[in-house]
Structures are given as C-alpha cells and as structure tokens.
C-alpha positions as CSV (number, residue, x, y, z in Angstrom):
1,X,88.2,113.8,102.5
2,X,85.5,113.5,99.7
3,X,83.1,111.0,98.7
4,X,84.9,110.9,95.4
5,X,88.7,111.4,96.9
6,X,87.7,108.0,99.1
7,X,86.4,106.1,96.2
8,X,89.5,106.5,94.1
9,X,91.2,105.5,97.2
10,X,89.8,102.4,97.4
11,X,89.4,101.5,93.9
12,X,93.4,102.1,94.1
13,X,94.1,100.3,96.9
14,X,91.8,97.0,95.6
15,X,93.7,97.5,92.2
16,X,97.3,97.7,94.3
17,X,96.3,94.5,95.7
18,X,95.4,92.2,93.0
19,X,98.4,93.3,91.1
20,X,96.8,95.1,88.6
21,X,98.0,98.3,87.4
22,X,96.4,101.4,88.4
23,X,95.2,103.5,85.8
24,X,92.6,106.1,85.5
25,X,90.3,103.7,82.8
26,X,90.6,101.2,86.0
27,X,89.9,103.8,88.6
28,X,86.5,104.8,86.8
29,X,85.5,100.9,86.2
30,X,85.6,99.9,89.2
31,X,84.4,103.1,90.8
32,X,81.2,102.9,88.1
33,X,80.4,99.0,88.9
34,X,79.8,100.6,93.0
35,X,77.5,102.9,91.8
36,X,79.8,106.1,92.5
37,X,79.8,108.8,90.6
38,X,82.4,111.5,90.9
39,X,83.9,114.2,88.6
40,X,85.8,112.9,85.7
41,X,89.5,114.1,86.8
42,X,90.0,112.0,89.9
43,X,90.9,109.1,88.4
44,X,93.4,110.5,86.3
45,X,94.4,112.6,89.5
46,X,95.3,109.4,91.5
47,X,96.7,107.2,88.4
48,X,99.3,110.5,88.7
49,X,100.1,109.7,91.4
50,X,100.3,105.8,91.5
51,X,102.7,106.3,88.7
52,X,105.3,108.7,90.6
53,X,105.0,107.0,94.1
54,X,105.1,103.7,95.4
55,X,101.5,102.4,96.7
56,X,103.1,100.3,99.4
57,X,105.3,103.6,100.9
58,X,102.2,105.3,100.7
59,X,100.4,102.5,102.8
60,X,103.3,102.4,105.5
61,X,104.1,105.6,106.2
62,X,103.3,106.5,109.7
63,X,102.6,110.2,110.5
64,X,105.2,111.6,112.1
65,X,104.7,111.9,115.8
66,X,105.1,115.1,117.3
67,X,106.3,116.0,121.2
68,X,105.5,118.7,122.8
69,X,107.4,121.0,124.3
70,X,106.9,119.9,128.1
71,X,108.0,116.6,127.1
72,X,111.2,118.5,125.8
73,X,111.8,120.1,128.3
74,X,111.3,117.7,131.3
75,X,108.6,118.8,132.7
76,X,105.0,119.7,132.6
77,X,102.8,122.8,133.4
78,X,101.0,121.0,136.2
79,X,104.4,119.3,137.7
C-alpha cells in the first residue's frame, strides 16, 4: 500500500468516526493539515468508494480463511 493510499485511509477512517461525511474536499483537508501530500485523485478515489460501500462492513470484514488441502483431506504430508 502507498504512502498516499494509507493517508486517505486514515483520513477516512477519522472522518467515519466522528460522524462526518466523507468526501474528497475532506479527505485532502485533513490529509494537507498532516503535512501529506499525495496526487490529487485519491481523495476523490476513496470518497467513491465511501459512497457505494458501507465504512463499517469494510472495517469488519475478516479475510477469508483458507484450509489447505491436508487439512481436507485428513491428513498431513509428514503423518
């Protein structure tokens, strides 16, 4: 991830929290006031996406855990 794709991430996640809407004039406010700079289209990249999903699903989904094979199976290579 990149210096700028983290910063909007934050800024997101501190405007999520406060209950303030997340847009992309936000995004660059808060990311200017720490002294970040980043390319102009990220904060317009993740108010997209703060419109068309939900912040909090985004926050609590859990990757999905994968098994491997030997567990499927019932045993292991070494067993």
């Amino acid at each position: 991830m990149s210096v700028s794709e983290l910063g909007c991430t934050y800024a997101a996640l501190i405007l999520y929290d406060d209950n303030i809407s997340i847009t992309a004039e936000k995004i660059a406010t808060l990311l200017k006031a720490a002294n970040l700079q980043i390319e102009s289209y990220w904060p317009g990249l993740f108010a997209k996406l703060a419109e068309k999903r939900n912040i909090e699903d985004l926050i609590m989904n859990e990757p999905v855990k994968e098994e491997s094979e030997d567990e499927d199976m019932g045993f292991g290579l070494f067993d």
